[in-house]
N, C-alpha and C positions, 0 to 999 in steps of 0.2 A: 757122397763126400769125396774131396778131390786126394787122389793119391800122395798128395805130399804131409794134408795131415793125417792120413791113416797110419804109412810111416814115422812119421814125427812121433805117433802117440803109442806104435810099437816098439820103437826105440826105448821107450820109457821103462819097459817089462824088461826085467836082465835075464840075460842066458847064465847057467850056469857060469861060465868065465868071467860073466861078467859082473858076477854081484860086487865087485867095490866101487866100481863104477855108478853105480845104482844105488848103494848106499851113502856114494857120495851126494845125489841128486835128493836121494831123502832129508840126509841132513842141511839140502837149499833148502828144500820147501820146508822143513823145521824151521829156518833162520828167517823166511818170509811169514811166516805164520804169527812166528813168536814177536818180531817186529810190528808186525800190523796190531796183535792182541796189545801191548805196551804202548801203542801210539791210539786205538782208539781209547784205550780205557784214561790215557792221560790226556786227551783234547773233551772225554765228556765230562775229566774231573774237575780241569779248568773251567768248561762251562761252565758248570755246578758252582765254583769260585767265583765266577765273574757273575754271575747271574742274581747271585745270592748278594754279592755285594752291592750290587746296581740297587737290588731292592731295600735293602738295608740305609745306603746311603739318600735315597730317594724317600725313603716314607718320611719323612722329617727334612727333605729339601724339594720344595715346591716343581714341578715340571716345568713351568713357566712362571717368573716373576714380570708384576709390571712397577716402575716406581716411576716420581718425578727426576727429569733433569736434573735439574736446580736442588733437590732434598727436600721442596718445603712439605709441610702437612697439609695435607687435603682433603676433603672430602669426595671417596670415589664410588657414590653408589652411583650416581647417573652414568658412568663412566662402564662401571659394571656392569650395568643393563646391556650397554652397548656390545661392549665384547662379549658377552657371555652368551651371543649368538651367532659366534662363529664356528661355524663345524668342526668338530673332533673335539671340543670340549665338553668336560662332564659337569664340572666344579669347580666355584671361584669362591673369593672369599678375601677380606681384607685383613690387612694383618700389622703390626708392627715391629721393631727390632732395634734392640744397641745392646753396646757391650758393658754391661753392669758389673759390679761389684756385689758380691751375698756375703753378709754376717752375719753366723749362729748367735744365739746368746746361751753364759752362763746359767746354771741354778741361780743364780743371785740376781740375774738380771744383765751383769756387764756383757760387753763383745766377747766372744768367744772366738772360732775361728772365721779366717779371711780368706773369701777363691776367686778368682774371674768367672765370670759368666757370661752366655746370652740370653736378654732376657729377649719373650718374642710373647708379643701380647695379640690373643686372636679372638675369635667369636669361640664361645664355648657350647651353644645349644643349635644342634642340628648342623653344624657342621662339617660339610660332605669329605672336607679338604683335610681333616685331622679322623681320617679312619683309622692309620697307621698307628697315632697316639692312642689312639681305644683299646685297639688291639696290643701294644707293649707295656698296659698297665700292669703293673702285680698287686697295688694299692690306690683306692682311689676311686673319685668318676670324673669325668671333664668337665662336667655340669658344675661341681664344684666351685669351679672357677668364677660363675656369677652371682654362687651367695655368700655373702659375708658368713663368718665364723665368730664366734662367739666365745674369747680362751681369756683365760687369768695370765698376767705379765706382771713382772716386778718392776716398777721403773721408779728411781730412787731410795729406795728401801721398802717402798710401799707395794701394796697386792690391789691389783685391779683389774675389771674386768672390763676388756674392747672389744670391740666387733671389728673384723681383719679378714680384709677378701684374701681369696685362696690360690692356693699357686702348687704346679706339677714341676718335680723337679726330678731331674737323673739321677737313677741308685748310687751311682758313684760318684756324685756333687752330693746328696747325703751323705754319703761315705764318708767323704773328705770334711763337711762340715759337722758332722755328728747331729745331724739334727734326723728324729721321728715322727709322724705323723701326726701332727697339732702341736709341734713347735713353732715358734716363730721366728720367720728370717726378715733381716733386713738386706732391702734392695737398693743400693748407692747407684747414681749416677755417675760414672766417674768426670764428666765434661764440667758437672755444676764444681767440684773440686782444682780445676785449673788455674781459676782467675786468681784462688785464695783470697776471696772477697767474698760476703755475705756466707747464710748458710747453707751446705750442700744438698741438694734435692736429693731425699729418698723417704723410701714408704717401707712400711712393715707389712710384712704378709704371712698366713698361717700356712705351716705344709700339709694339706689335704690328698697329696696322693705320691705316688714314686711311677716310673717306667724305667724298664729297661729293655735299649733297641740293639742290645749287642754291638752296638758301634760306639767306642769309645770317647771320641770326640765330641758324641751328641751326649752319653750317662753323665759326663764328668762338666760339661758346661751349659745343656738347657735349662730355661727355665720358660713354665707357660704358666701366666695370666689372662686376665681377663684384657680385651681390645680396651674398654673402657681406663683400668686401672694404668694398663702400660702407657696411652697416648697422656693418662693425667703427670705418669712420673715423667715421662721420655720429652715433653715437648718443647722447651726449648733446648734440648741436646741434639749439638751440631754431627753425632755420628747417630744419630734417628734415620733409620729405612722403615718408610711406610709405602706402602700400593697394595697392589692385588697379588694374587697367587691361584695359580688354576692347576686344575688335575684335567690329564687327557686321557680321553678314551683309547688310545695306544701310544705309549713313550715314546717311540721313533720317530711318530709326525709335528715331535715338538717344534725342528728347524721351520717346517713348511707354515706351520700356526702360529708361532712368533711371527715369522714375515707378515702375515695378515693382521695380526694385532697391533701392528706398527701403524702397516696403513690407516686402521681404525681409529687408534690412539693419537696421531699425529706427532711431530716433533717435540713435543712438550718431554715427554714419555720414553724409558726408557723401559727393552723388553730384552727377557734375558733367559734362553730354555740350559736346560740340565747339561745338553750335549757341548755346549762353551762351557759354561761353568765349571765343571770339575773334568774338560776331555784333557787335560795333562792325566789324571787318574787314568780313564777308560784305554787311554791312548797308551798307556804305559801296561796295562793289561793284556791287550790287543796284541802287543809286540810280547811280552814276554809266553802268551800262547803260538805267537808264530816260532819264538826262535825254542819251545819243545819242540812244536811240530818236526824244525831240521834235525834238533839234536835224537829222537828217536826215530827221526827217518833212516840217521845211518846204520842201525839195525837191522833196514831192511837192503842198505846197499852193501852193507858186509855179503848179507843173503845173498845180495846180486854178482859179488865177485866170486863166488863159490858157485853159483851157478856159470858164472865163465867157464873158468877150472871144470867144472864138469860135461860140459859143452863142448871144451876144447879137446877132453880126455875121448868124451863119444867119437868125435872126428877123425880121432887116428885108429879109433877101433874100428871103424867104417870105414875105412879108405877103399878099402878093395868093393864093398856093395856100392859106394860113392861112384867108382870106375865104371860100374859095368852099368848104375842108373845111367852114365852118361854116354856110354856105350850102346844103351840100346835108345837113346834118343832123347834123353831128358834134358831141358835147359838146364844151365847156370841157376838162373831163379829159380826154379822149381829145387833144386838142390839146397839153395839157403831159404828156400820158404819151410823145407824140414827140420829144419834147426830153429829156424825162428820159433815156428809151431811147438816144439818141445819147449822150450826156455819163456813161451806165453805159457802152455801147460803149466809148468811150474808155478809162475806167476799167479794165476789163475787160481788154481788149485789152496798154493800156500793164500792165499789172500782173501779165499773165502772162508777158508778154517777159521784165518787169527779176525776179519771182523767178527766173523759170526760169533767164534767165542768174546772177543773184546762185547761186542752188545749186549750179548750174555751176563757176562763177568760185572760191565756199566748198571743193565739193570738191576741185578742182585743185589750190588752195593751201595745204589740208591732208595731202591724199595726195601730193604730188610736192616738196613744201618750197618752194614759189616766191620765197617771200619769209626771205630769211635774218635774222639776229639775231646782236650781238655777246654769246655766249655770256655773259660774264662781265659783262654789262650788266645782260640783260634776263632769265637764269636758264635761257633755253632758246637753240637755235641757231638756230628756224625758228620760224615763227608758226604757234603751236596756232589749230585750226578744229575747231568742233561743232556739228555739223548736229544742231540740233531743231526739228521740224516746227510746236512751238508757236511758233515766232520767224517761219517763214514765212506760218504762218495769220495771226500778227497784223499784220504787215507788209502785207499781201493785204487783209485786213480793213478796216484801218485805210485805204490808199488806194482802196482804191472808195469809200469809206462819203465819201471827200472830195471823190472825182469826182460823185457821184449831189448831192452836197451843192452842189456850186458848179453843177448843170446845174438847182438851183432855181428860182433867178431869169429866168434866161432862160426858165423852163417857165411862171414863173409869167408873163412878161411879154406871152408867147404867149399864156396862156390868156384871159390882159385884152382881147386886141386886138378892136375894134370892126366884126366884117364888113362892116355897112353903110357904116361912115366909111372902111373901105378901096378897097371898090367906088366909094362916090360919087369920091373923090378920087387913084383908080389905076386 
């Protein structure tokens, strides 16, 4: 090992005279430690937040839409065939969508209450593209959706019994309509209502199931039918979206597979992945985890100005061993590579403590639930945690690169110093 970090890392051990000295350097590496601990465990809890949401906001919006230009209806199984052989796709599926109108009814039969909605009519048997909805049911099966139900209604004073296909709605669009499972909602078109001419197009349908996806947006205005039932209310409604929708076998490749879906689909065709679609969301994410990252990085550059301060304070306690290194023949650089060496020490040191405990502290609070959440708050009941390794390298990175950075000065001030005018005057 070369003599300048053997010194640097004896420098670190205090002489008796010199324990405040030393205990000022402790409390650097406390301030890099505590810094780095506070900055990973807040970049994995963001992951956790962002990750969690991505998934959230995803299982209920397609990775890839395909639709017509123009809006009309079409028939896209040929079309399906086609792309559904492009790599990185797992699952396709057809689907429909507009923004409806849902009416509970009274005991008695009248309207009851009135919400917006979207209604979004899909294939309900075997399909790959609604795992998500499987999975947020709390009442219910999907299946549902293709057979008719068989409930007693009052319509006009009178008791009758219909057969009424089935429909999955958000716990909180229940909520808001009071309706239970085997009521019946009505589903308005609101487009057929513009002309104020003829009667308005809508269907009745029984409620056969609830989900809920912790995302509010989706509890308080989904509603899923059957493809058949939707395309029969939705068809000639001019805010009708129909096409395809696919699931990929990794989210990220959706830019690259849209592209190739275009070329397959040609100009007709419009193709549309997650990462356009809601990247004001992600993008607003993305930035509010960079500007943590600055705001508890200055934790670790307080650290770093205390490390100055103590770097600066070593240098006049050394003045006289400073002389005589240079005295007996040591460069300039070698004299600031001592000082550097210490205040990388420190660095080093404090920054492997605070990640290691921060991954620590990250996994226990992920795997054990430590910190709870009011479910109906916050969308989860525990605080999601996700350990990526790139959040630690840059955490790691980033504080040495500002220990090595504040042990400049002091290296530099070293290397200035004047042997002879220390000797004549010490």
């Amino acid at each position: 090992m070369r003599f300048e970090y053997l010194i640097g890392l004896r420098y670190l051990r205090a002489r008796r005279r010199e324990r405040f000295v030393s205990t000022i350097a402790m409390i650097s590496l406390g301030g890099v430690a505590i810094g780095t601990l506070a900055l990973t465990v807040a970049l994995s809890v963001m992951s956790g937040f962002q990750e969690d949401l991505r998934g959230r906001l995803l299982s209920f919006t397609p990775e890839i839409t395909l639709e017509r230009v123009d809006g009309a209806v079409w028939a896209p199984a040929e079309l399906q065939r086609k792309v559904s052989a492009v790599g990185g796709i797992v699952a396709s599926s057809p689907y429909v969508s507009s923004q409806v109108m849902a009416v509970s009814s009274t005991p008695s039969g009248a309207p009851g209450y009135v919400e917006g909605g979207v209604l979004r009519g899909v294939v309900a048997r075997d399909n790959p593209v609604l795992t998500q909805l499987q999975r947020t049911l709390e009442q219910g099966e999907v299946e549902s959706l293709d057979t008719n139900q068989k409930i007693t209604i009052i319509d006009r004073g009178q008791r009758r019994e219909v057969d009424l296909p089935g429909a999955i709605v958000g716990r909180s669009l229940a909520l808001e309509l009071g309706l239970q499972i085997g009521d019946p909602v009505t589903i308005i078109s609101p487009a057929s209502l513009a002309g104020g001419m003829g009667a308005p197009r809508l269907r009745r349908f029984v409620v056969t199931g609830y989900f809920h996806s912790g995302w509010f947006e989706f509890d308080s205005a989904l509603i899923f039918v059957s493809l058949k039932s939707g395309r029969a209310l939705l068809a000639d409604d001019p805010q009708l979206q129909t096409g395809l929708e696919f699931r990929l076998h990794n989210m990220f490749d959706a830019p690259a597979i849209a592209d190739r879906i275009r070329r397959v689909a040609g100009p007709d065709y419009k193709v549309s992945d997650w990462t356009h679609t809601n990247a004001a969301l992600f993008a607003a994410l993305q930035l509010e985890k960079f500007v943590y990252f600055l705001v508890l990085l200055l934790i670790v550059l307080v650290a770093a100005f205390n490390i100055i301060a103590t770097l600066v304070m070593v240098v006049m306690e050394r003045r006289k061993e400073i002389a005589i290194l240079r005295a007996m023949g040591a460069r300039a650089g070698s004299i600031a590579a001592i000082f550097l060496c210490q205040g990388a020490a420190l660095g080093v040191i404090g920054t492997v403590l605070g990640v290691g405990t921060g991954f620590v502290v990250s996994w226990a609070i992920g795997t054990y639930h430590l910190i709870h959440l009011p479910p109906d708050l916050f969308m989860v009941s525990a605080v999601p945690v996700r350990l990526y390794s790139l959040n630690f390298i840059a955490v790691a990175a980033a504080a040495i690169a500002l220990c090595v950075a504040a042990a400049l000065y002091p290296a530099l001030h070293a290397r200035s110093l004047s042997p002879v005018e220390v000797i004549r005057y010490e």
